[in-house]
TORGULO-922923 format. One record per residue (C-alpha): x, z, y; residue in one letter; chain. Coordinates in nm, 4 decimals. Layout:
BEGIN
[[X; Z; Y]; 'a'; 'A']
...
END
This chain:
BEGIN
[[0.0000; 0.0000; 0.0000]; 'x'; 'A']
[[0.1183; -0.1169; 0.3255]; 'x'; 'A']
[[0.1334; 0.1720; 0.5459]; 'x'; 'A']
[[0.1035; -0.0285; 0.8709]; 'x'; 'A']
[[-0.2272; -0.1642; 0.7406]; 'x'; 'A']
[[-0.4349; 0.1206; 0.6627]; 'x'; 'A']
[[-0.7827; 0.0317; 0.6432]; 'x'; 'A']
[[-0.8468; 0.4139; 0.8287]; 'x'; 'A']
[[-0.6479; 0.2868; 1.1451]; 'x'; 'A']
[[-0.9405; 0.0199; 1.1862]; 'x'; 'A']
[[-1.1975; 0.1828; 1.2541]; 'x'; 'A']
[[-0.9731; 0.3433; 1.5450]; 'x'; 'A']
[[-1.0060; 0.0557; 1.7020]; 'x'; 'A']
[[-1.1989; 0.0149; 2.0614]; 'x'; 'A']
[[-1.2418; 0.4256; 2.0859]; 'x'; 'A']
[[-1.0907; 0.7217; 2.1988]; 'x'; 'A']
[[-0.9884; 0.9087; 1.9144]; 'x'; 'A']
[[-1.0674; 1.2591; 2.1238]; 'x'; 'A']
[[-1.4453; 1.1599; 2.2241]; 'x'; 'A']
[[-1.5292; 0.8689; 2.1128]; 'x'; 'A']
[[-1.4916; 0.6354; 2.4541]; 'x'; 'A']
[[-1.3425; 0.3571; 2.5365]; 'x'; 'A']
[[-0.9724; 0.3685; 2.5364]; 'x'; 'A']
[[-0.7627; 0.2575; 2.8432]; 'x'; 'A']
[[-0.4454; 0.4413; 2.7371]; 'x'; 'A']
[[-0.2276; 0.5576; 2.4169]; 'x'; 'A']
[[-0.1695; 0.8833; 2.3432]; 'x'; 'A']
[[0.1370; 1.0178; 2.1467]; 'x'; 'A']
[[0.0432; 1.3363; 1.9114]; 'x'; 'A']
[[0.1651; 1.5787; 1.9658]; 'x'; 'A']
[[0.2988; 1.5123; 2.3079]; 'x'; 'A']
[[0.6358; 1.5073; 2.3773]; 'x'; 'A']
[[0.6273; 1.7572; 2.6378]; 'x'; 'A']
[[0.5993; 1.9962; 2.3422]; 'x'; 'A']
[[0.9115; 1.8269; 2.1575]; 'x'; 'A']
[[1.2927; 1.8192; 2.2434]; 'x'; 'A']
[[1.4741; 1.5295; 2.3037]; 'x'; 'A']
[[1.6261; 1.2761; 2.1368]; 'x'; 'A']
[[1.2489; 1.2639; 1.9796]; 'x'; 'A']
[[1.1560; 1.1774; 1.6421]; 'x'; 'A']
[[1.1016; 0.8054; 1.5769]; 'x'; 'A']
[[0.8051; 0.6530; 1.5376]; 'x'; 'A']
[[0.5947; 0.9031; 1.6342]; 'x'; 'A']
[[0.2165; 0.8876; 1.6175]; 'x'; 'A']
[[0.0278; 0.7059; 1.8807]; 'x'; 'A']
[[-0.3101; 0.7280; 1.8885]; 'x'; 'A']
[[-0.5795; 0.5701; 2.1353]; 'x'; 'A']
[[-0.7205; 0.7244; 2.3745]; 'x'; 'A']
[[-0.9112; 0.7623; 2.7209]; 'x'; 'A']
[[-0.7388; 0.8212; 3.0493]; 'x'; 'A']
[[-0.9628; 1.1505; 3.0722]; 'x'; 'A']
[[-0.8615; 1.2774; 2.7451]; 'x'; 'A']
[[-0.4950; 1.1805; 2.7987]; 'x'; 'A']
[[-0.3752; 1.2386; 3.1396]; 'x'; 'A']
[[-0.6210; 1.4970; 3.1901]; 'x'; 'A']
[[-0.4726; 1.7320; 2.9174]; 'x'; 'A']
[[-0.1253; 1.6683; 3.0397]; 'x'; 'A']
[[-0.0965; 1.9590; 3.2504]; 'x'; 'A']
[[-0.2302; 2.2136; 3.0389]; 'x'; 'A']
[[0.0584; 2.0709; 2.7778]; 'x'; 'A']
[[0.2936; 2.1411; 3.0244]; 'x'; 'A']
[[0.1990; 2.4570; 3.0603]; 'x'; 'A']
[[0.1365; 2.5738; 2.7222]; 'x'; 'A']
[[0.5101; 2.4381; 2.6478]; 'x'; 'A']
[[0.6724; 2.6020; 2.9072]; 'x'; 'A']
[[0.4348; 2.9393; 2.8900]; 'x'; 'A']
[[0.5861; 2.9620; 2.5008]; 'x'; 'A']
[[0.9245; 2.9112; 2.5940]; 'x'; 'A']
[[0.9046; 3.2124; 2.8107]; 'x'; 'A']
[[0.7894; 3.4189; 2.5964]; 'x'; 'A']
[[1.0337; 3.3767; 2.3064]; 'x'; 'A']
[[1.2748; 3.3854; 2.5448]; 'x'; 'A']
[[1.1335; 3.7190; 2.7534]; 'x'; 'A']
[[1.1729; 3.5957; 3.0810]; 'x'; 'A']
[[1.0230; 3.3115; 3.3066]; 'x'; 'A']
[[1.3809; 3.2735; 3.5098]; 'x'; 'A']
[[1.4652; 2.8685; 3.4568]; 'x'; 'A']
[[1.8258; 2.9828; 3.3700]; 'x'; 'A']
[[1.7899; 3.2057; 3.1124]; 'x'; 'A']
[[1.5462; 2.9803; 2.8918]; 'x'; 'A']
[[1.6877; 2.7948; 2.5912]; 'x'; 'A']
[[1.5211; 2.4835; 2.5959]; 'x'; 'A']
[[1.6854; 2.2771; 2.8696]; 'x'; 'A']
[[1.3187; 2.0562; 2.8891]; 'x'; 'A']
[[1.1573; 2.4182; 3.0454]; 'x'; 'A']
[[1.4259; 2.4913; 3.2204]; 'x'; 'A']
[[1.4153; 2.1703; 3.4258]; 'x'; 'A']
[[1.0306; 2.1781; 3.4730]; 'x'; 'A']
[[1.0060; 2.5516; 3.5451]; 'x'; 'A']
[[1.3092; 2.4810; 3.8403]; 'x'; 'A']
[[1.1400; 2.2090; 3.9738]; 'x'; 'A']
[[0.7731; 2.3457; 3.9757]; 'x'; 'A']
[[0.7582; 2.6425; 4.1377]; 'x'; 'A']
[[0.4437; 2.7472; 4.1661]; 'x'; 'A']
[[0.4321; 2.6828; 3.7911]; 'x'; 'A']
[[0.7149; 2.9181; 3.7313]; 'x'; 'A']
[[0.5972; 3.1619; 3.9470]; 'x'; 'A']
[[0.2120; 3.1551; 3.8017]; 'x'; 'A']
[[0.4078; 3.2063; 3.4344]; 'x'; 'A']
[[0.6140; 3.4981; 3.5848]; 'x'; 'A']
[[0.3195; 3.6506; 3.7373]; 'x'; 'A']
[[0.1313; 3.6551; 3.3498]; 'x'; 'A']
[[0.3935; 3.9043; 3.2511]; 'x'; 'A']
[[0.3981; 4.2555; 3.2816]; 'x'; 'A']
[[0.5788; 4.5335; 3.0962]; 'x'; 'A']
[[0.4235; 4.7053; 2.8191]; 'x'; 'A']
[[0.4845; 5.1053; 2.7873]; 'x'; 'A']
[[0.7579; 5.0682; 2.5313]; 'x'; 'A']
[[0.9361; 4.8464; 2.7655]; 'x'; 'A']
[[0.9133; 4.5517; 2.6335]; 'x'; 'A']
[[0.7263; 4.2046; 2.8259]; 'x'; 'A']
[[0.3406; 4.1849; 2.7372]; 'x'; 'A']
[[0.2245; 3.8064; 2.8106]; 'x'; 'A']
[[-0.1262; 3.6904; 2.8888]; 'x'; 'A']
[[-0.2005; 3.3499; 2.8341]; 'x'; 'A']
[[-0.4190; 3.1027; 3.0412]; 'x'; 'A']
[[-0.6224; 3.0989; 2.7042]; 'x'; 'A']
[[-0.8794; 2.7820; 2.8358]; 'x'; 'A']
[[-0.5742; 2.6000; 2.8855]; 'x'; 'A']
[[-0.4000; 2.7008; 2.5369]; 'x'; 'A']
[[-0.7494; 2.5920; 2.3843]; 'x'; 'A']
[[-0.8010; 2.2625; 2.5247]; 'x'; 'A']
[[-0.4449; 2.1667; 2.3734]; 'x'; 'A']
[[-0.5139; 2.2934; 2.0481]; 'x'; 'A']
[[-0.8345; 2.0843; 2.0519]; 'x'; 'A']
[[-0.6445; 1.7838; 2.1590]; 'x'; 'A']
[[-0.4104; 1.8256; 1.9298]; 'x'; 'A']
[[-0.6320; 1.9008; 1.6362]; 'x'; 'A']
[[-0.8395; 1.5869; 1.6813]; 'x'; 'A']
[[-0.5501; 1.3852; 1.7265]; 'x'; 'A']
[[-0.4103; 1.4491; 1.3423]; 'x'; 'A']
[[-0.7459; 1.4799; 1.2089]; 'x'; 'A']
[[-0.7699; 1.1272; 1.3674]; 'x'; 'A']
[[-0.3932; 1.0162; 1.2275]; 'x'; 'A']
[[-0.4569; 1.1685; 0.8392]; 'x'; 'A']
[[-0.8208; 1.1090; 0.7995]; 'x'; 'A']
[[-1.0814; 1.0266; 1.0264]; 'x'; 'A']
[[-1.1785; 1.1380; 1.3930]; 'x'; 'A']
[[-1.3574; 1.4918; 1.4492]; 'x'; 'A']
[[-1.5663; 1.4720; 1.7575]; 'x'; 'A']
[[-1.7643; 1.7088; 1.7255]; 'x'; 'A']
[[-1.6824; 2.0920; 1.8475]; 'x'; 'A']
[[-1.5500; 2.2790; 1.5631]; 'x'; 'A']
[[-1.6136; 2.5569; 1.3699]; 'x'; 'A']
[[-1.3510; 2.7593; 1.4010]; 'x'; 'A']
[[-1.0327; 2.7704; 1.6578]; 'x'; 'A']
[[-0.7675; 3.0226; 1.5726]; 'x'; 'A']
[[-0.4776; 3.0641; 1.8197]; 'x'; 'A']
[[-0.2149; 3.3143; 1.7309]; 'x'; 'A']
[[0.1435; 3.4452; 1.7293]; 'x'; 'A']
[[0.2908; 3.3764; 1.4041]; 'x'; 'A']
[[0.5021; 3.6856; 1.4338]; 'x'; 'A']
[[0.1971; 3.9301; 1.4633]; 'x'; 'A']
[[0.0251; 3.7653; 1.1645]; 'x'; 'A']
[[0.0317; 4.0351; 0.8394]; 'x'; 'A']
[[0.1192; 3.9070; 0.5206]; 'x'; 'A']
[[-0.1617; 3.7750; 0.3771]; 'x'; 'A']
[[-0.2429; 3.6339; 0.7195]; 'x'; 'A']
[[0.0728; 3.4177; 0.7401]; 'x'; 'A']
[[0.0622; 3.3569; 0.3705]; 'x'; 'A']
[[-0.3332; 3.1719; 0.3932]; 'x'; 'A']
[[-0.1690; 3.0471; 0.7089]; 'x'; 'A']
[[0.1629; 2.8730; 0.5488]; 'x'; 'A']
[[-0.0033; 2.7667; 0.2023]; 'x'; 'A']
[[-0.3899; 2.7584; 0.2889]; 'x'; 'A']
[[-0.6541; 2.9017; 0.0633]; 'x'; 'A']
[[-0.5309; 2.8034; -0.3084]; 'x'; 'A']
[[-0.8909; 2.9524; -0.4213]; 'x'; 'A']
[[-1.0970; 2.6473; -0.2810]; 'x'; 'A']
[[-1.0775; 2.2964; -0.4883]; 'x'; 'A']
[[-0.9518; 2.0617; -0.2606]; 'x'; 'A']
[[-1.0323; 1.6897; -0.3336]; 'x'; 'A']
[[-0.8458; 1.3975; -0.2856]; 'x'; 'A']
[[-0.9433; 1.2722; 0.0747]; 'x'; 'A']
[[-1.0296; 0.9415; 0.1258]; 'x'; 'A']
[[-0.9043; 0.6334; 0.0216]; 'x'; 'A']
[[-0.6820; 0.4333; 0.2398]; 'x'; 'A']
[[-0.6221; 0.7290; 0.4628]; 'x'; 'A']
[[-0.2679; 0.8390; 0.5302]; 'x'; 'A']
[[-0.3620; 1.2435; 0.4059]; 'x'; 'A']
[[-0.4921; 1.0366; 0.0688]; 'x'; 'A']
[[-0.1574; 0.8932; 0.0635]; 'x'; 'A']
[[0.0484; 1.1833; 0.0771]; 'x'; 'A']
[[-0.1572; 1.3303; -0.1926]; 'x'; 'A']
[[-0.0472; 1.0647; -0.3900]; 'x'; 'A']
[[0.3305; 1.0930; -0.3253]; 'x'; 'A']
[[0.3069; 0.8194; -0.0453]; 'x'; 'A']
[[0.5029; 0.8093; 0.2323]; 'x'; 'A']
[[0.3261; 0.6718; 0.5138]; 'x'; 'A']
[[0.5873; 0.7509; 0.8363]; 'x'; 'A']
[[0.9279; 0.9093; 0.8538]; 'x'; 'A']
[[0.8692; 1.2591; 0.8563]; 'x'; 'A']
[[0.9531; 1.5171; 0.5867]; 'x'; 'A']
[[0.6831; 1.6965; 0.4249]; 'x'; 'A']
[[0.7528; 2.0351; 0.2779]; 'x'; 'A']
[[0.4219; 2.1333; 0.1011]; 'x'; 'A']
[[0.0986; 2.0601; 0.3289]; 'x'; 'A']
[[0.3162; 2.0956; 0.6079]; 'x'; 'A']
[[0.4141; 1.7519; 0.7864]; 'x'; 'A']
[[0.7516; 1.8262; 0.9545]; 'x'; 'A']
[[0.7931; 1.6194; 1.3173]; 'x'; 'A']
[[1.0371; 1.8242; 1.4501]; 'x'; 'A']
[[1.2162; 2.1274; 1.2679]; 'x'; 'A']
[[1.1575; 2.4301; 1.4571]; 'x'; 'A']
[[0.9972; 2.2639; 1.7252]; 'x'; 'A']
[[0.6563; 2.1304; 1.5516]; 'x'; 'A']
[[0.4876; 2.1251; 1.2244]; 'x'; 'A']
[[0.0916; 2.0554; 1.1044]; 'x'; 'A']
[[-0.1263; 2.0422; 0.7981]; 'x'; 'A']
[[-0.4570; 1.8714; 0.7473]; 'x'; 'A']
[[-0.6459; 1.9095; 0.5091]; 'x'; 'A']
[[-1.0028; 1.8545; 0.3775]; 'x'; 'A']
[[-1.1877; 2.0554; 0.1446]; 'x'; 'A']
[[-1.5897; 2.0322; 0.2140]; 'x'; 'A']
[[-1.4527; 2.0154; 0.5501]; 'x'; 'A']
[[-1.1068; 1.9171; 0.7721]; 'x'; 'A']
[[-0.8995; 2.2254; 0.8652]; 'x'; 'A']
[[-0.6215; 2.1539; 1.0827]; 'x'; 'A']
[[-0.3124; 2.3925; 1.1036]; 'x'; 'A']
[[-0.0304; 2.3330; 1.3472]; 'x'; 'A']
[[0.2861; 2.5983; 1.3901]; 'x'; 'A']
[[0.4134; 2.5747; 1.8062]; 'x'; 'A']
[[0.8210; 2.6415; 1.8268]; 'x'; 'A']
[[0.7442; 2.8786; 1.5078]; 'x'; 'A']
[[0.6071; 3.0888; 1.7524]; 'x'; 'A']
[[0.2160; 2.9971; 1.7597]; 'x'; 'A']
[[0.0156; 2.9668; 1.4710]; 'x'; 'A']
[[-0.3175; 2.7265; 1.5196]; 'x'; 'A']
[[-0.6077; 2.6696; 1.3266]; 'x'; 'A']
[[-0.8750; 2.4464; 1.3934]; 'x'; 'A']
[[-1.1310; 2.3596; 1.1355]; 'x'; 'A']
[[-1.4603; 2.1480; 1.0969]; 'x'; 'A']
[[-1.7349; 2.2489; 0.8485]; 'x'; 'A']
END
């Protein structure tokens, strides 16, 4: 099976694979805002509306740069690792400073962070449609369930549903001609690795899972910081 010639990627055609409209744009998912350069090749690029595309882009800014300062403790451009945050954070201030001002200290010392959580939501979404979209089909629809949290606060049966998914529910093969049906089937449909469910665009920077059972359940791990769940019944 030619990969470039998936039947699924046809019926993409002519619509926005986030609502449904018209497209007047491409879209890469995920964004590169939330990768580091050099960037993986060939990554996925989906259509899409201007609306749905340009009018995300600022919340994936944020939500990129609002991570990095909290791994790294501090919203001071020059003490951040990743030299994409740095940059943006020096050259938008008022970002910066609306970041800095989301942190206060907790009474054991240590930073306590409070997220813009519409904005950290409407990526998630975004995101979630887009590789329901890529593996299987789009997901218009509002979902179910959205579950935004940091991986590191996650107790062990938590983060072990999280990293493997539910073993106790059959999962069938998804449909034919898609690229998830592929995989099943020891395909390879792009470049990326794939360690279990988990489709590996850039090590330590971003990893998902799709997956349908009864259902499509989307997981996606931020900078092995934020774990994401997003799931239609």
């Amino acid at each position: 099976m030619d990969p470039s010639h998936l039947y699924i990627d046809q019926r993409l055609v002519g619509m926005c694979v986030h609502c449904g409209a018209e497209p007047t744009t491409r879209d890469h998912i995920p964004s590169k805002v939330l990768l580091d350069e050099p960037y993986p090749p060939d990554l996925p690029v989906l259509n899409s509306c201007a609306d749905c595309n340009v009018g995300c882009s600022l919340d994936e800014q944020y939500l990129s740069c609002f991570i990095e300062c909290v791994i790294s403790g501090t919203a001071i451009p020059a003490n951040l690792r990743r030299t994409k945050v740095q940059r943006v954070l020096t050259e938008q201030t008022k970002l910066q400073s609306r970041i800095a001002s989301s942190m206060r200290i907790g009474l054991d010392g240590a930073p306590l962070w409070e997220p813009e959580s519409q904005r950290v939501r409407n990526v998630i979404l975004k995101l979630a449609r887009g590789h329901a979209a890529y593996e299987l089909y789009p997901k218009f629809e509002e979902p179910d369930h959205i579950g935004i949290l940091p991986l590191p606060t996650l107790g062990v049966r938590a983060r072990q549903a999280f990293e493997g998914g539910d073993s106790s529910i059959f999962e069938p093969w998804p449909e034919i001609g898609s690229r998830a049906f592929m995989r099943a089937s020891g395909g390879k449909p792009d470049p990326f690795p794939q360690i279990g469910d988990w489709i590996i665009v850039q090590p330590g920077r971003y990893r998902y899972a799709v997956k349908e059972t009864g259902g499509v359940s989307v997981r996606i791990a931020l900078s092995e910081y934020l774990a994401c769940e997003v799931s239609w019944k």
